[in-house]
MARLOPA-709628 format. One record per residue (C-alpha): residue in three letters; x, y, z. Coordinates in Angstrom, 3 decimals, m for minus. Last residue first. Layout:
% MARLOPA-709628
type|px|py|pz
ALA|X|Y|Z
...
This chain:
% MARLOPA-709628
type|px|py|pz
UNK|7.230|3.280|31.841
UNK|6.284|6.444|31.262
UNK|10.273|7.489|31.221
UNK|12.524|10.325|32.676
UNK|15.982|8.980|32.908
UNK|18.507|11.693|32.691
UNK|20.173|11.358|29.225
UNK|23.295|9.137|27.856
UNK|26.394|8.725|26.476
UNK|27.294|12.250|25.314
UNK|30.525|11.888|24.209
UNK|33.762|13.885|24.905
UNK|34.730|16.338|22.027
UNK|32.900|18.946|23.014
UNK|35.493|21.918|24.040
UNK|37.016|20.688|20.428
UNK|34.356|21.617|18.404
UNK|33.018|18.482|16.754
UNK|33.389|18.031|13.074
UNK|30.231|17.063|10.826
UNK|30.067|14.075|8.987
UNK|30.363|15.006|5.147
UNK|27.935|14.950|2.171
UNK|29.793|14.368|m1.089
UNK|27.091|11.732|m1.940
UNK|24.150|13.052|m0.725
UNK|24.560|16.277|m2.828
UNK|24.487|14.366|m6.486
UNK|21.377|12.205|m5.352
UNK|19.741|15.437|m4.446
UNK|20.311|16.787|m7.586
UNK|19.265|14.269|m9.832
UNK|15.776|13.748|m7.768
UNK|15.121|17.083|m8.233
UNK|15.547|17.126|m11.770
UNK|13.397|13.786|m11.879
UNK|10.650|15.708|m10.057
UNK|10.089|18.496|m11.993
UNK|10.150|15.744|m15.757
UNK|7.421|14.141|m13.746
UNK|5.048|17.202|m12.136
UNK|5.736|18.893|m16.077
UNK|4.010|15.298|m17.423
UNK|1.435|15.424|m15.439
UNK|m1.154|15.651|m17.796
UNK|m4.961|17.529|m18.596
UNK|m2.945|21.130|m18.550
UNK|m4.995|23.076|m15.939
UNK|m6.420|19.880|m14.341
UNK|m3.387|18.070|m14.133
UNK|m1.152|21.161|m13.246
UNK|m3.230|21.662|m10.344
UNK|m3.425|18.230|m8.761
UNK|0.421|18.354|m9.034
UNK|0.927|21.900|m7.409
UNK|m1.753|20.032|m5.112
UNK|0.511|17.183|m3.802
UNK|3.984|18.733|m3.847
UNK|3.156|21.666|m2.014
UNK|2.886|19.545|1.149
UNK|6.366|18.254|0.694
UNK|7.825|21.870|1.239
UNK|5.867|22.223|4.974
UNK|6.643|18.371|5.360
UNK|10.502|18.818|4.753
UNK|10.550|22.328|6.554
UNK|8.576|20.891|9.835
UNK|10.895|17.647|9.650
UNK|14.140|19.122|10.345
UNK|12.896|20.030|13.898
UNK|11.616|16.488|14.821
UNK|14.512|14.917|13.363
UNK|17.154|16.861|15.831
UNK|14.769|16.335|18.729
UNK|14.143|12.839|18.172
UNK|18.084|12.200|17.573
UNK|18.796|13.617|20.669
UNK|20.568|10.871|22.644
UNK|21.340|8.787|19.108
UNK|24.324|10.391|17.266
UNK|24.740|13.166|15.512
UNK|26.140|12.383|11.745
UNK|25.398|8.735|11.945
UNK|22.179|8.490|13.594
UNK|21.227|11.387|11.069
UNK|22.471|9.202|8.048
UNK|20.474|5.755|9.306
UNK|16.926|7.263|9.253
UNK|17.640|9.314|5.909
UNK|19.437|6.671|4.070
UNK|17.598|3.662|4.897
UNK|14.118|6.007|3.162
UNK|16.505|6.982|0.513
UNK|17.285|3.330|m0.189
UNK|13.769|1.665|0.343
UNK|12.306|4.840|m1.716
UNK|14.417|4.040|m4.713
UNK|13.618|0.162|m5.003
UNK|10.042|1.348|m5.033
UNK|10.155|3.778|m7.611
UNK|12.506|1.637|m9.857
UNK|9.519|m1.076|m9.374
UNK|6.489|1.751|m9.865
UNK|7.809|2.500|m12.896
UNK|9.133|m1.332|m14.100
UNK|5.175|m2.089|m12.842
UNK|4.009|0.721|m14.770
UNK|6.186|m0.017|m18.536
UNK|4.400|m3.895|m17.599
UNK|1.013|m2.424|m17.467
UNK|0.876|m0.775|m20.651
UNK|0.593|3.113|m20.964
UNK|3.591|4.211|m18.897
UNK|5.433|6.926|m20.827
UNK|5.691|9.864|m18.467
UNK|6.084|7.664|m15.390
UNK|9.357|5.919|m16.868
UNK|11.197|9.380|m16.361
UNK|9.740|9.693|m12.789
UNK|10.990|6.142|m11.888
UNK|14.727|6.821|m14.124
UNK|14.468|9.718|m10.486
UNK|13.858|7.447|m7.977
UNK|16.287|5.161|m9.266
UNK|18.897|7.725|m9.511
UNK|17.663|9.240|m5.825
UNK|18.101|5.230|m4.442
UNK|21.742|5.429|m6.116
UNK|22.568|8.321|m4.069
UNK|21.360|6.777|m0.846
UNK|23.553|3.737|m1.369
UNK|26.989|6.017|m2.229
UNK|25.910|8.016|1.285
UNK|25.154|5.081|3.520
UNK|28.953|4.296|2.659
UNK|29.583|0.253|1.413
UNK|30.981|m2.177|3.274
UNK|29.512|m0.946|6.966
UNK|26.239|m1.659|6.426
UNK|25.654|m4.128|3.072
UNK|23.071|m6.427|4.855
UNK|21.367|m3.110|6.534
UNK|21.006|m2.098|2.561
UNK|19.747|m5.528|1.108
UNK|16.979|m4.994|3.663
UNK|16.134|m1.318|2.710
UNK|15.903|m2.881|m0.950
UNK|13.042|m5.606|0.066
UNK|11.572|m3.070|1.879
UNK|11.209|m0.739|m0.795
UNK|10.389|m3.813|m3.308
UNK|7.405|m4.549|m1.490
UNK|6.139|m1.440|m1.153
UNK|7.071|m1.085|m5.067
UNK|5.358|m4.681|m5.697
UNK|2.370|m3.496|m3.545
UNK|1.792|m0.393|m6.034
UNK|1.976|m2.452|m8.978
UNK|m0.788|m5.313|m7.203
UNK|m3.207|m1.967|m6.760
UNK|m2.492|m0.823|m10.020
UNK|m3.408|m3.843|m11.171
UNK|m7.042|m4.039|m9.332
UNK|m7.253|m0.401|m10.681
UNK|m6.816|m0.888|m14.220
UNK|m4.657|0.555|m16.552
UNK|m6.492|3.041|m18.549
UNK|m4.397|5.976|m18.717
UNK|m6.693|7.788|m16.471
UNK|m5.400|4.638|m14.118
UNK|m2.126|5.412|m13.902
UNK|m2.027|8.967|m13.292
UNK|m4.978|7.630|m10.554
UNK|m2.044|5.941|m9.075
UNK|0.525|8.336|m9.414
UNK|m1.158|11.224|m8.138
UNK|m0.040|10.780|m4.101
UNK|2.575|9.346|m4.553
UNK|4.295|11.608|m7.383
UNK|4.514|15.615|m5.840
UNK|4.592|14.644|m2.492
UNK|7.942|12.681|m3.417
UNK|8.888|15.698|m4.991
UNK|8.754|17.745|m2.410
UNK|9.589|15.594|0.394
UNK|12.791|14.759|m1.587
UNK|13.753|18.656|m1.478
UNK|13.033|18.640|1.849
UNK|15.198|15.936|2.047
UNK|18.152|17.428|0.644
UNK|17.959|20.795|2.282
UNK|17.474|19.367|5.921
UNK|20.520|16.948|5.135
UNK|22.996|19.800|4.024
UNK|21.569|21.978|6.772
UNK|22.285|19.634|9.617
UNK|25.805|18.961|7.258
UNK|27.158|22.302|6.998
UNK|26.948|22.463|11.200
UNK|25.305|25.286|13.976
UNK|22.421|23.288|13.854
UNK|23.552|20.424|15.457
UNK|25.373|22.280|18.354
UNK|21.939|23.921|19.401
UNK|20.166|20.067|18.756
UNK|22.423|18.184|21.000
UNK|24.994|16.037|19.313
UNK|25.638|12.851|20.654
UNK|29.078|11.473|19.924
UNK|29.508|8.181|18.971
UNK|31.497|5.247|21.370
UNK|34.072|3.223|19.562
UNK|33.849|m0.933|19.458
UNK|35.858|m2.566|22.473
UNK|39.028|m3.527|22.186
UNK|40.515|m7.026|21.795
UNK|41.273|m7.462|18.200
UNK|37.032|m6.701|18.073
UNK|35.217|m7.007|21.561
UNK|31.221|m6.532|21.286
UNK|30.199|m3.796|24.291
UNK|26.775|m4.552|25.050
UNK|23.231|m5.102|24.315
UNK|23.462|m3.099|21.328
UNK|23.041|m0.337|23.975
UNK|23.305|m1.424|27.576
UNK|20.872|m2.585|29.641
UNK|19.595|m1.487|33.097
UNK|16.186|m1.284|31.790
UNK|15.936|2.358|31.528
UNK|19.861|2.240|29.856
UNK|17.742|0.637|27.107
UNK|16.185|3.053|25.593
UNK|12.178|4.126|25.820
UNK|10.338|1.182|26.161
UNK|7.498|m0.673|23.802
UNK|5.991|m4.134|25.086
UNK|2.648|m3.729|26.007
UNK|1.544|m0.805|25.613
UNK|2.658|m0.454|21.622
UNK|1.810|m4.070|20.997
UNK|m1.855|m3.525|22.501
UNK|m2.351|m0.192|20.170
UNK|m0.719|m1.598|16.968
UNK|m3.297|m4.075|15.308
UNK|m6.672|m3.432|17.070
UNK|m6.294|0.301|16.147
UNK|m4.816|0.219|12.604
UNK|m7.666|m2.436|11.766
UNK|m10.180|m0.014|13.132
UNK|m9.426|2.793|10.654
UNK|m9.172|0.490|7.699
UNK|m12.364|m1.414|8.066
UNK|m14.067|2.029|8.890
UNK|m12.160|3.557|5.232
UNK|m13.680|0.394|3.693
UNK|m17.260|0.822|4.641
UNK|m17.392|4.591|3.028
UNK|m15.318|3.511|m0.277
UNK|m17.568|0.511|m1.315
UNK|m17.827|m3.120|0.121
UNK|m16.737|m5.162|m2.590
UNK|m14.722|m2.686|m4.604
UNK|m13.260|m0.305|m1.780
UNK|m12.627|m3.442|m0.068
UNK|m10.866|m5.307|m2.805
UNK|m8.791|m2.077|m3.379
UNK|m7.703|m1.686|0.617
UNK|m6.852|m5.307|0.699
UNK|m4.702|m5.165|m2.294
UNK|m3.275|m2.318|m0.614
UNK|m2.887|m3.437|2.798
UNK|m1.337|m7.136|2.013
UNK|1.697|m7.294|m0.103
UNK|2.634|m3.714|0.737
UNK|2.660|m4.145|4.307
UNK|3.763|m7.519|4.407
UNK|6.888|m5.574|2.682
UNK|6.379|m2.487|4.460
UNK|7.505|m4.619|7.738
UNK|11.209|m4.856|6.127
UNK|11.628|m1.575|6.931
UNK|12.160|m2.379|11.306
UNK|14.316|m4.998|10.012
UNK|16.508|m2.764|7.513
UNK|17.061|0.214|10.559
UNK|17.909|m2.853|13.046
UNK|20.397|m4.556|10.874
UNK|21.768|m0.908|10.212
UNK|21.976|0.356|13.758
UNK|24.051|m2.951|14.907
UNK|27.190|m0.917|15.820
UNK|24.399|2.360|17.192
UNK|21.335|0.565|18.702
UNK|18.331|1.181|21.160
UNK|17.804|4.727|21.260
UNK|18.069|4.690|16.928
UNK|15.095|2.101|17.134
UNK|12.850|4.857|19.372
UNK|13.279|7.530|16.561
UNK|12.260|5.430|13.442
UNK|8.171|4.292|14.295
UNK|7.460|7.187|15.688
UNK|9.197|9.550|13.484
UNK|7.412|8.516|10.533
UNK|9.318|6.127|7.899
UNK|5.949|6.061|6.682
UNK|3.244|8.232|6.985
UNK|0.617|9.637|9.302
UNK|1.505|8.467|12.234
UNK|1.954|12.666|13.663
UNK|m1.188|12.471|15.344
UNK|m1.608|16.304|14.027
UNK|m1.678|14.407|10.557
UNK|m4.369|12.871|11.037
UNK|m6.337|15.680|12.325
UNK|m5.570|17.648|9.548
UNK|m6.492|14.209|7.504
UNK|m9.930|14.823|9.024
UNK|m10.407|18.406|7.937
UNK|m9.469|17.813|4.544
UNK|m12.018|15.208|4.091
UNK|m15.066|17.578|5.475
UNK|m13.964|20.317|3.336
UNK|m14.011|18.112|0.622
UNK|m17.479|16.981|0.508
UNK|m19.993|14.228|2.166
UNK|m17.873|12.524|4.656
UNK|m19.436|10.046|6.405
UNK|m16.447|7.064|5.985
UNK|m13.806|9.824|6.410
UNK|m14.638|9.594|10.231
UNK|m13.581|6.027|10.132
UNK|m10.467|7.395|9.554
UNK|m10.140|9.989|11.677
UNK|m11.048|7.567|14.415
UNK|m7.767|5.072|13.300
UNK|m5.746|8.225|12.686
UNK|m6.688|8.965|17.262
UNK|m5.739|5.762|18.083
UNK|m2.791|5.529|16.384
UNK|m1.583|8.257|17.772
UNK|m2.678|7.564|21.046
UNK|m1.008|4.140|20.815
UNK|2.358|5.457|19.246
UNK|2.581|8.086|22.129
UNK|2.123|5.920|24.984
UNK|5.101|3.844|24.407
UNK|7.092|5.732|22.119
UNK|9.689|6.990|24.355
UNK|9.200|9.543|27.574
UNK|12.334|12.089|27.076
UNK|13.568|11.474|23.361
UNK|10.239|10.453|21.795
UNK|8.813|13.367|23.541
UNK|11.825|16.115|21.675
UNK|10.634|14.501|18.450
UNK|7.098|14.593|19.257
UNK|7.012|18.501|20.092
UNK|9.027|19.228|17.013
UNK|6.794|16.844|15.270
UNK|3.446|18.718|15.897
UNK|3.528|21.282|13.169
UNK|5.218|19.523|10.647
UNK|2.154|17.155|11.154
UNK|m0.274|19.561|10.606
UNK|1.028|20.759|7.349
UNK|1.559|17.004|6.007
UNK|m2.077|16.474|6.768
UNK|m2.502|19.825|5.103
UNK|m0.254|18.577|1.992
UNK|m2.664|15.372|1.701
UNK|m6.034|17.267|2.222
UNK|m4.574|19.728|m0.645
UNK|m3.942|17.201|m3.267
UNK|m7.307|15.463|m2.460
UNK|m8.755|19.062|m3.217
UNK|m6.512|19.557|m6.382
UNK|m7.818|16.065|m7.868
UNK|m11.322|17.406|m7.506
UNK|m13.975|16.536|m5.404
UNK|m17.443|15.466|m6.892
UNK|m18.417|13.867|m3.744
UNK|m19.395|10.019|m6.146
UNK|m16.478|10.778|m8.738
UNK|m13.958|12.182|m6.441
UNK|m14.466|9.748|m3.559
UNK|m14.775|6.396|m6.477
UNK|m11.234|8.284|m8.334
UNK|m9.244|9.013|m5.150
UNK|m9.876|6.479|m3.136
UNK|m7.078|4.229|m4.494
UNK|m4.103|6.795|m3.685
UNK|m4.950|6.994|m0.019
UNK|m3.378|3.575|m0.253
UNK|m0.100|4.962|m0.105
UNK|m0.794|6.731|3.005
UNK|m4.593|6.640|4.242
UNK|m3.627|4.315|7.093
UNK|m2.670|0.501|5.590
UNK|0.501|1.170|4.519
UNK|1.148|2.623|8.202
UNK|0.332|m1.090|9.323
UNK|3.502|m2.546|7.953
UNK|5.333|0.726|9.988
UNK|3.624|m1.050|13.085
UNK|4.463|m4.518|12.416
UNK|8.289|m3.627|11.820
UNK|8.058|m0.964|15.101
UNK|7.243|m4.123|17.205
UNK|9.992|m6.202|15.636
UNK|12.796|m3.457|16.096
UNK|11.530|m3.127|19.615
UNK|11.764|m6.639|20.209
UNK|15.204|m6.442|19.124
UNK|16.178|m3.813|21.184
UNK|15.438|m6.269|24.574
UNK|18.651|m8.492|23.498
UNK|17.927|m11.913|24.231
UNK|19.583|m14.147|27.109
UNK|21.908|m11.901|29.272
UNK|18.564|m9.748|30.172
UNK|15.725|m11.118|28.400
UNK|14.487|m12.777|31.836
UNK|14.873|m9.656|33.951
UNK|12.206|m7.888|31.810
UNK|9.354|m8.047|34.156
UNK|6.101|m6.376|32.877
């Protein structure tokens, strides 16, 4: 495909950002959030328990910290193109593999494999790494646009996912899903995803933009050796592993939290689009406010929210206390979820930014995947999750008080030239 006619015209990066939107709308709709709804018609018909689809979520997260070192440092040599469709390719097969599942073994088995595809989530690396290649002034515009694809996302997946579990059952629902992913992001991946845009003989941001007659600073690429040998690589790692943890801890139990209170599902459903759809709502207003206001003030007040969220949990009996739950939930998650893909761009720069992110997330996912059955654990020990809630609002405290006295790190002085780009190697 000829891309001499976007060049001078129409920025290339912004197709990117528009492909990765659609994509990361489509993650909604691959046993992520909505993995939430299957829980009570799987564990009633299979007789699993709540611990079991606790433990096929942290294994999928397992399997993935596994594989994203290798992705990350992929992403940074070959791109997204042909990664992104096999991944896809192979959750959409898992899925329709949990159609014919008859027991829990089974269904933890298939989100391993779901999770070795590393597309298993959102804000994955797949869909956040190749947008930081394209863009550093305009890296906030692009971060909000790519997020503002959970919004559709939201709106449509999950209310879609709970009509089809109730018109066409569980089994037939989980195919519908699977293929959806496939026909949806597979052609857009192959067809217009590229690695950066020095491959195209472009220039990031699409050039130099004068201001008072100079041109806009270039960042510094760290390389991952340097990286970790800084405060603030380990600062980060410790902070989001810590929001891994209790993130895994509320998604996944939430919803049927919800519903063993008696709210319905069909309104659970439409509560758990409004905080997708608040997320990228949120993540929106933060790109429009790059540059006046620090990532790090924005990201603390997402952990606040996220954290009144957990607080609100304990007490939600009536629908409207779960949709101002799921709401401060929501509006959380789109600023911690700016935050983390727009902070490591800013601390180390873009040329390596796969493998820096790649080997950070191993420890997030490893402590995120004892989130999920720690919670399914303590509901069927104690019959509540009110110790999972009151857990994860201390955590959320503290992580919101670290973010914001986090500081750039300070390059040695034998490194103080920037690392503007890579040797080309790309799959086209």
């Amino acid at each position: 495909m000829s891309m001499d006619r976007f060049r001078g015209r129409f920025y290339y990066g912004w197709v990117i950002v528009a492909v990765m939107s659609v994509a990361g709308s489509t993650v909604m709709a691959l046993g992520t959030v909505n993995f939430g709804l299957f829980i009570t018609p799987m564990g009633q018909e299979l007789g699993i328990s709540r611990a079991s689809f606790g433990w096929a979520q942290s294994l999928r997260q397992l399997a993935a910290a596994a594989t994203s070192p290798f992705v990350g440092i992929l992403l940074d040599r070959y791109g997204a193109r042909w990664l992104l469709a096999g991944s896809v390719l192979v959750t959409g097969a898992a899925l329709m593999g949990l159609s014919r599942v008859e027991n829990s073994v089974e269904m933890m088995l298939l989100f391993v494999v779901i999770g070795l595809a590393g597309y298993a989530w959102p804000g994955t690396l797949m869909t956040s790494v190749p947008v930081m290649k394209w863009f550093v002034r305009d890296r906030g515009r692009a971060v909000a646009l790519v997020a503002i694809g959970i919004l559709p996302g939201g709106l449509i997946f999950l209310p879609l996912s709970e009509h089809w579990i109730a018109t066409l059952g569980w089994r037939d629902a989980w195919q519908a899903l699977g293929l959806l992913g496939i026909v949806i992001v597979v052609p857009l991946s192959v067809l217009f995803l590229r690695r950066q845009p020095e491959d195209l003989g472009l220039e990031v941001d699409g050039g130099p933009r004068e201001v008072g007659g100079l041109s806009p600073p270039v960042e510094r690429s760290w390389k991952l050796g340097e990286a970790r040998r800084t405060r603030a690589f380990w600062t980060l790692t410790v902070v989001f592993s810590a929001l891994a943890l209790a993130v895994g801890t509320i998604g996944l139990h939430r919803i049927a939290n919800f519903t063993d209170r008696g709210i319905a599902p069909s309104t659970v459903a439409l509560g758990i689009a409004f905080d997708a759809s608040l997320a990228s709502l949120v993540t929106l207003a933060m790109g429009w406010m790059s540059g006046r206001v620090r990532s790090q003030v924005l990201g603390a007040i997402g952990f606040l929210s996220l954290a009144a969220s957990c607080g609100l949990t304990i007490h939600a009996d009536e629908p409207w206390e779960m949709f101002v739950a799921v709401g401060l939930f929501g509006s959380g998650i789109g600023a911690v979820m700016y935050l983390q893909n727009i902070i490591w761009a800013e601390f180390f720069g873009r040329v390596h930014i796969g493998a820096i992110r790649g080997f950070t997330m191993p420890i997030s996912l490893f402590l995120g995947a004892a989130g999920a059955p720690a919670a399914g654990y303590v509901k069927d020990v104690t019959g509540s999750y009110d110790l999972v809630w009151w857990g994860s609002t201390v955590v959320m405290l503290l992580g919101g008080l670290t973010i914001l006295f986090a500081r750039p790190p300070i390059p040695p002085i034998e490194s103080a030239q920037p690392e503007l780009r890579e040797p080309e190697r790309s799959f086209g």
